[in-house]
N, C-alpha and C positions, 0 to 999 in steps of 0.2 A: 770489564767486570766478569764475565762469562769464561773468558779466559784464565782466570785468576781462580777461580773455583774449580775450574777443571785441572787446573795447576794442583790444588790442592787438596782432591780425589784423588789424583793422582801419586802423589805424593804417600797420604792415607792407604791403597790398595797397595802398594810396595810396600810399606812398611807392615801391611798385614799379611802381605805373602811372603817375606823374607824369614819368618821363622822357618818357613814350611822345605826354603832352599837351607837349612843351617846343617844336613848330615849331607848334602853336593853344594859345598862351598865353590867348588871349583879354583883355580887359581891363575893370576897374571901377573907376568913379567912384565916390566917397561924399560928398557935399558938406550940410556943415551948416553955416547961416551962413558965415561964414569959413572953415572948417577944413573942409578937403578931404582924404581919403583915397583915395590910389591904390594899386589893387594887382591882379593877374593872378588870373586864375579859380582857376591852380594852387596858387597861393604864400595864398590867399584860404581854400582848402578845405585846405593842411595846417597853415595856422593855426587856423582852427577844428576840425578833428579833437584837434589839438596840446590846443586850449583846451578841449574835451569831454572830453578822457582826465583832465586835469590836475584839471578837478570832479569826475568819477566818483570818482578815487582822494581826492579832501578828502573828500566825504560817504562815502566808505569807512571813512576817518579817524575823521571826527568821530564817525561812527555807532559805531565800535568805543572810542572814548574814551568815551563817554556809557555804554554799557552797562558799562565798566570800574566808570567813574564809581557808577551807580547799585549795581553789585552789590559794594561795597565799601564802599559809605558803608552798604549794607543788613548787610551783615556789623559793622559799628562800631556802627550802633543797636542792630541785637538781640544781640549777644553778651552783654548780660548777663543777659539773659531765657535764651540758651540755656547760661548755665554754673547757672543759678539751675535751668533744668529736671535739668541734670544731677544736681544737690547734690541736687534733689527725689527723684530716683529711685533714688542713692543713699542718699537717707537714711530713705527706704520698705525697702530691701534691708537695709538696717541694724538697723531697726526688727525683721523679719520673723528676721533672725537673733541677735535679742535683744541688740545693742550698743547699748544703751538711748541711754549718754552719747553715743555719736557719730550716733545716729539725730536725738536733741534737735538738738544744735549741728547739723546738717546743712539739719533742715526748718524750723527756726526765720530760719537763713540765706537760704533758698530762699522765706517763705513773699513776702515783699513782691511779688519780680523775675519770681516767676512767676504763670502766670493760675492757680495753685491755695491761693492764700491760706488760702481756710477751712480746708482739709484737711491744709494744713499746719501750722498752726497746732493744729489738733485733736489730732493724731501728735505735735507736739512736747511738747503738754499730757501727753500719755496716755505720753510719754517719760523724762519729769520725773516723773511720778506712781510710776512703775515704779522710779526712783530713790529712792522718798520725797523728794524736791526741793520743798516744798510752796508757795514762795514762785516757785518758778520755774511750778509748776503753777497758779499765780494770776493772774501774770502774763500766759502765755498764753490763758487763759479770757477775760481782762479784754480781751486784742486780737481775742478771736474775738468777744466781747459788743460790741465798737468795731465788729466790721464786719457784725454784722448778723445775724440767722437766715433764712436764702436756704433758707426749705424747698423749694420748688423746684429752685433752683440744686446744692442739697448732698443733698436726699431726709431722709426722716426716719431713717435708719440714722444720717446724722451728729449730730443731733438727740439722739436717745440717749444716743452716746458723748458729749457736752457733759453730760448730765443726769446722767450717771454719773460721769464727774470731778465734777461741782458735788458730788455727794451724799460722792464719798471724800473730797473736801478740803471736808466739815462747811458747806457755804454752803447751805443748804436754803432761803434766802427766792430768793436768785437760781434754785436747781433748782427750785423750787414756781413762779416766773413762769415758766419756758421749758414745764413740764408743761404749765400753765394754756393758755399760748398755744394749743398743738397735744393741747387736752384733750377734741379729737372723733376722736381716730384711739384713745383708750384703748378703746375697745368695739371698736375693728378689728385690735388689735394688740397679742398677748399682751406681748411687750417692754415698750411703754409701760405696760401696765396690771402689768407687775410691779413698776416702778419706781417706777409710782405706791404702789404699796401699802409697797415699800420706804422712800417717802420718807415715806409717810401715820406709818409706825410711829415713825419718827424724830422726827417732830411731835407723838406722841403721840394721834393720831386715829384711837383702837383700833377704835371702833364704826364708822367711816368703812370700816375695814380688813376690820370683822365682812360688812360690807353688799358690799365689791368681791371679797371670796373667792369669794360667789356666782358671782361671774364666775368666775374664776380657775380652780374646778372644773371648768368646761366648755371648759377650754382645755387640746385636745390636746399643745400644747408644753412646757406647765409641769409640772416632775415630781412626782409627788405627794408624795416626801420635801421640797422647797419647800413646798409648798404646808403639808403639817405643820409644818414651823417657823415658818413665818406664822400657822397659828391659833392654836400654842402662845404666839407672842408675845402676837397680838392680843387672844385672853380671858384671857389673864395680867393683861395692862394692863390690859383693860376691869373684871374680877373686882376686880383691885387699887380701881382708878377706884370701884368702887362699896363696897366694904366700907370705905372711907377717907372716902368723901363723904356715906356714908350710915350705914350698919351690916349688923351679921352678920344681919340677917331678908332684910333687902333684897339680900343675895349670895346664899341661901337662894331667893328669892323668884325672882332670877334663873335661877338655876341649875333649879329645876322649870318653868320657860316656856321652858325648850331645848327643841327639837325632839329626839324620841327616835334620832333617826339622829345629831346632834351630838353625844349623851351619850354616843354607844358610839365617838365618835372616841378614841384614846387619846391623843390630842395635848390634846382640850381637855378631857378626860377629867384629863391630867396638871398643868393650869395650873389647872384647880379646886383639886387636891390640892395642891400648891405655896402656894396662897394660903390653904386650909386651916389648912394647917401650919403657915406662917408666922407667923399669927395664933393661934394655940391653939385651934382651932376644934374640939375631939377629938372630940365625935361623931359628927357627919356625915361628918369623915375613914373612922372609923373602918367605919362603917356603907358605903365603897366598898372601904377596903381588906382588909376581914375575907373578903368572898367572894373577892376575889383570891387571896387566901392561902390558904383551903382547897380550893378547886380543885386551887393549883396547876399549872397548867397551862402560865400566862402568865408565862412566863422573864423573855423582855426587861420587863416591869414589874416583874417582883419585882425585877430588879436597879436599877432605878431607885428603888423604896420603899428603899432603903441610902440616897439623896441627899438624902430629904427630912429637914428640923428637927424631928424626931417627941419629945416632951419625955412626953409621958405614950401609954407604947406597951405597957404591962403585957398588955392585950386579943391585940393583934398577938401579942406575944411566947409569951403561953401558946398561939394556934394554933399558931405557927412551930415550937414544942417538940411540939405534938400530932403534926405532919410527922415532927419527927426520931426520934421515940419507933417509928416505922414504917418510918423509913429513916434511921438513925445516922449512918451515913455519907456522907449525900447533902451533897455540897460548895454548893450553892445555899441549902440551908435552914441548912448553918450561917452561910455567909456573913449570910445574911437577920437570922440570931440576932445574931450578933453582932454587926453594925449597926447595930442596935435598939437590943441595950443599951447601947451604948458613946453612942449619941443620946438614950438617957432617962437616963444617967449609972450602968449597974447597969455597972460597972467588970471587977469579979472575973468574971460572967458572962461578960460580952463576953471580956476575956482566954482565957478556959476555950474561948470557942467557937472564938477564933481560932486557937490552938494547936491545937485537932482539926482545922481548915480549911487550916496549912500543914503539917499532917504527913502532910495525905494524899496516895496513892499518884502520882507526876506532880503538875504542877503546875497547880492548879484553882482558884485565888486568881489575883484579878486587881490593879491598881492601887490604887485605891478603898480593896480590904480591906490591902492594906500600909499604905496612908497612916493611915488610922483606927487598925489594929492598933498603929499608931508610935505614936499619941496618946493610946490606951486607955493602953501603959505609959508613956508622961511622963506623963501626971498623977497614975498610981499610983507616981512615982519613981522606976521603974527607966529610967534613962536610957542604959545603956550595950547595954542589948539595943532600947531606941527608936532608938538611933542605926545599927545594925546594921541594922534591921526598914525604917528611913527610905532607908538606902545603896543595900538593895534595890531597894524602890521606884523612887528615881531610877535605877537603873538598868533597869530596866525601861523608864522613862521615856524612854532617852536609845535603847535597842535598838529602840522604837516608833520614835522619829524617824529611826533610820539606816534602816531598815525602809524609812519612808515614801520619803522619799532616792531608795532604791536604787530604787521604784517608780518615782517621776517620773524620772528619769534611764533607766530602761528605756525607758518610756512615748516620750521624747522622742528616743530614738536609732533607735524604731519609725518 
């Protein structure tokens, strides 16, 4: 612009000073070949000023059409990279305020046009999943497995989230290849080595499972309520795996080569006893659960000895009466009785217990004892008070889940 005006002074000062050259016009030949051009010093210099302002303002032109040019055709190329980034970000916003459906169709839209494929494509997976969409969920997995595992490019955080859809949508040979891939970061990264053990049990490779709890222990991030339900699974399997493959000396055999710190785990403490029972295994059952029971001490086991298949509990039963004979009224030792019997089929017992267990003072029966108590009388044929005793139950059942409910819906408006 600055140029253009001095252009134009310029212009204006010659034509103010060329009156002043009109009595020394001076004069110029131009002779080429033939063609001769004539013309005065004056008429010479305001033609070429004329012809200097006339290109300044074209390459002013042109220069300013080209830049039109280029940032407009740059606007038509990426516009649809930048509507593709938009839908990305909205449909990360969407994701994050739980609109699952419109999170899926957003970043599924978005994942080609923009430079975030993988990630979108992951979100849209884990979007569909949150759906139960499980075809839609396979789909995406199957475009994210098209384009590659970029541990680099995406970190292993995103790695994970693929290993963990694979394992909800049941495809464990493809989650067992992506673990394997990146199967030296499990010793550096509780994550991966949880999912490993997750997927190990899934496969059934209890003792595989027995050998990485090792680890698992010494991992400050894993809670140790996990970590219980992992052993409980694992020597379930394993215990199962051998009393099936082998016999009851050899679960026996196993079971005295634990490490005396494994034996007082109450997880695998409880997967012994489970496999026990299962099998009619009564003495050695009996020979873990007799001190439980006279102690009495250990609540939360006693209440779990009510779950197990106990067919010949006579032993159990006469302690559990020796308890109540010294405290009548203790609602955990009738519970425990009438458990028992209602599990070795002594009917009339169990009845008798449970009727002392709901008529005491407040309500100290839990689920468990309604469901059993329901079944003690249908088999004894009173069906009209099973059905009463069952209503309960469920409804107990249904005031836990509104319970839960009103928890997570707190939880989430915090």
């Amino acid at each position: 612009m600055k140029k253009l005006i001095l252009l134009i002074l310029i212009f204006f000062a010659a034509v103010a000073i060329s009156p002043l050259l009109i009595n020394e016009k001076g004069y110029i030949l131009i002779a080429i070949g033939d063609l001769t051009i004539e013309s005065t010093v004056v008429t010479a210099a305001i033609m070429l000023t004329l012809l200097f302002i006339a290109l300044a303002l074209s390459m002013t032109l042109v220069r300013g059409s080209l830049r039109l040019g280029f940032g407009g055709w740059n606007k038509i190329a990426f516009a649809n990279r930048r509507r593709a980034l938009k839908d990305f970000k909205r449909g990360i916003a969407a994701f994050i305020l739980e609109d699952h459906q419109q999170a899926e169709h957003l970043l599924a839209k978005a994942a080609e046009p923009s430079t975030f494929t993988h990630i979108a494509y992951l979100l849209a997976a884990a979007a569909s999943s949150k759906q139960s969409l499980r075809s839609n969920t396979n789909h995406y997995l199957a475009l994210l497995a098209r384009e590659g595992s970029d541990f680099k490019g995406s970190g292993l955080e995103s790695t994970l989230v693929t290993i963990k859809l694979l394992i909800s949508q049941e495809d464990f040979a493809q989650a067992r290849g992506l673990i394997d891939e990146h199967h030296k970061h499990i010793g550096h990264d509780a994550r991966l080595l949880s999912l490993e053990i997750t997927l190990s049990l899934q496969e059934k490779r209890f003792d595989y499972v027995i050998e990485q709890l090792v680890s698992a222990r010494k991992q400050k991030t894993i809670s140790g309520e996990k970590i219980a339900l992992w052993e409980t699974s694992a020597f379930y399997g394993a215990f199962n795996e051998t009393i099936s493959k082998e016999s009851k000396d050899s679960l026996a055999l196993r079971w005295q080569k634990l490490a005396r710190k494994l034996k007082q785990s109450e997880a695998i403490l409880w997967a012994y006893c489970q496999v026990l029972a299962e099998h009619k295994i009564t003495e050695p059952l009996n020979k873990i659960l007799l001190p439980v029971i006279k102690k009495g001490a250990d609540d939360k086991f006693l209440q779990k000895i009510r779950q197990l298949p106990i067919f010949a509990a006579d032993e159990l039963i006469s302690a559990v009466q020796k308890q109540l004979h010294n405290d009548p009224h203790s609602a955990k030792w009738l519970s425990c009785l009438a458990n028992l019997a209602a599990k070795s089929q002594q009917l009339p017992m169990a009845e008798k217990a449970f009727n002392s267990l709901v008529n005491l003072a407040g309500r100290q029966y839990d689920v468990i004892d309604l469901l059993t108590f329901s079944q003690v009388l249908e088999q004894q044929g009173d069906y009209k008070k099973a059905n009463q005793v069952l209503n309960k139950a469920l409804g107990q059942i249904d005031g836990f889940k509104n319970n839960i409910l009103a928890i997570n819906n707190g939880n989430e408006q915090k």
